[in-house]
N, C-alpha and C positions, 0 to 999 in steps of 0.2 A: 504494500500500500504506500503508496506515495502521495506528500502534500505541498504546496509553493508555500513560502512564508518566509519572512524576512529574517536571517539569522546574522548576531553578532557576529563581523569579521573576525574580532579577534579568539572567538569561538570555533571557530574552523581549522583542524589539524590540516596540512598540509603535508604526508608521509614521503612523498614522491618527490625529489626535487626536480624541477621543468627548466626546462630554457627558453624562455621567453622573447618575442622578436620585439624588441624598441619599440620598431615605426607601430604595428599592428595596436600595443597597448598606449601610444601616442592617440593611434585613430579613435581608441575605445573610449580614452580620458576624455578627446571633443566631443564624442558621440556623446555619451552617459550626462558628460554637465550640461548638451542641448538638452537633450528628449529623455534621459533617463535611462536605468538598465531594462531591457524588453525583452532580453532570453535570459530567464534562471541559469544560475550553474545547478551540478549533479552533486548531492552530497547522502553521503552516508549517515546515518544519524547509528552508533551502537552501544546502548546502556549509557543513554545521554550523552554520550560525546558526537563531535561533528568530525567529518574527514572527508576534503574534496580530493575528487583525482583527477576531475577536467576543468575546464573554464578556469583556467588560470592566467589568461590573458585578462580575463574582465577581473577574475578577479587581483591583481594585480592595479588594474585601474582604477575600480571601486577601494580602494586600497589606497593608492595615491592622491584621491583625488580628497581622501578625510572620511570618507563612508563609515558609518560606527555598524550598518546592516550590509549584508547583500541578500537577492530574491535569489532566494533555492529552491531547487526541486528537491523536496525531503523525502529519501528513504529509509526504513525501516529496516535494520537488517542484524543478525543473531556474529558473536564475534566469526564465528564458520566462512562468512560472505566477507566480512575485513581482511581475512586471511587469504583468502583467492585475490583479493586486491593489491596485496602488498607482496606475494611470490613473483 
């Protein structure tokens, strides 16, 4: 089951580290402070803790830009499915 809802950035584990392209999180920063964030990231939610493993361009932007939330798509998942994620 999955829900959208705004969750504290600094509430989101990030296990994965990414490489992130500049320009792309540049285009996100203008984009987000016109019109806002329009595509959730994917986050895991398991025994209350957060952990994104994608949208780390946005979120990196939402991040820069002072964001204290970002819009997730919240799922629901047993430690079993965080462990497929982090192999």
């Amino acid at each position: 089951m999955e829900k959208i809802q705004a969750v504290p950035i600094q509430k989101i584990r990030r296990p994965l580290p990414r490489q992130n392209d500049p320009a792309k999180v540049q285009a996100l920063m203008q984009s987000i402070a016109e019109i806002g964030q329009q595509e959730p990231i994917d986050v895991l939610e398991v025994e209350g803790e957060y952990y994104g493993f994608s949208g780390c361009h946005r979120y990196e932007a939402c991040d820069r830009l002072g964001h204290e939330t970002i819009l997730c798509r919240v799922r629901r998942a047993p430690k079993s499915v965080l462990r497929m994620h982090l192999a």
